[in-house]
N, C-alpha and C positions, 0 to 999 in steps of 0.2 A: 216218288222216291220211297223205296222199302229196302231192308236189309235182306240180305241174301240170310235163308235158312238153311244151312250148311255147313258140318264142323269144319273148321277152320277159317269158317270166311266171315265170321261175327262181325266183322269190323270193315264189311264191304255193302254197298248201296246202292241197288238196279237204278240206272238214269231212266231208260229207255230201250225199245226194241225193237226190230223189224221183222218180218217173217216170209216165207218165201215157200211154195207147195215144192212139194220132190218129186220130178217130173219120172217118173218110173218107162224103162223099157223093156224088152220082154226075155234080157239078159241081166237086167237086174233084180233082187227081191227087196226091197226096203223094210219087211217086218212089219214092224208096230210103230215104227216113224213115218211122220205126217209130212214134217215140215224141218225146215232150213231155219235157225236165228242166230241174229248178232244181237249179242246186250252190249248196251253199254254201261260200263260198272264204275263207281269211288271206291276206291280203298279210302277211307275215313282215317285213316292211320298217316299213310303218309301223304294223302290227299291229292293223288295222281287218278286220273281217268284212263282207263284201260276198255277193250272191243274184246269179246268171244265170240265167236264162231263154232254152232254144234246144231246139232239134232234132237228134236222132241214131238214125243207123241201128238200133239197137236191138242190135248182135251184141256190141259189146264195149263194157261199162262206165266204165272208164278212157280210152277214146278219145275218147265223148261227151261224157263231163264235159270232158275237157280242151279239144275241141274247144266247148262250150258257152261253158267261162268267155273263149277265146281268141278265138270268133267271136258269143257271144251277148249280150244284152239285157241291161242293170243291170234287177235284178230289185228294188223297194222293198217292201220288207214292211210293208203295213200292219195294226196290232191292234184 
């Protein structure tokens, strides 16, 4: 568990993540993303568990995610 590095998310806290390759076809160009992740994040504030879904370059971990929860997708889990 680590705080997200991120203005505005001071008060938010990486649970966990998964990661997924982006399967490229020869209609798409993917750039400088690597990979597919869901974090899952605390808000420490109101003390709710929240899921993102986004995109990251694949080299470092901790930038993803943070960059994930800061610029990505409410992710809803459905069972």
């Amino acid at each position: 568990m680590r705080k997200v590095n991120a203005v505005g998310f001071e008060n938010v806290v990486v649970l966990s993540s998964i990661w997924f390759p982006i399967c490229v076809y020869s209609y798409a160009n993917k750039g400088d993303l690597s990979t597919i992740g869901i974090v899952k994040a605390k808000d420490t504030f109101t003390d709710t568990i929240k899921y993102y879904i986004g995109v990251g370059k694949g080299e470092n971990q901790q930038f993803d995610e943070d960059l994930i929860v800061a610029g990505g997708v409410r992710f809803i889990l459905i069972l």
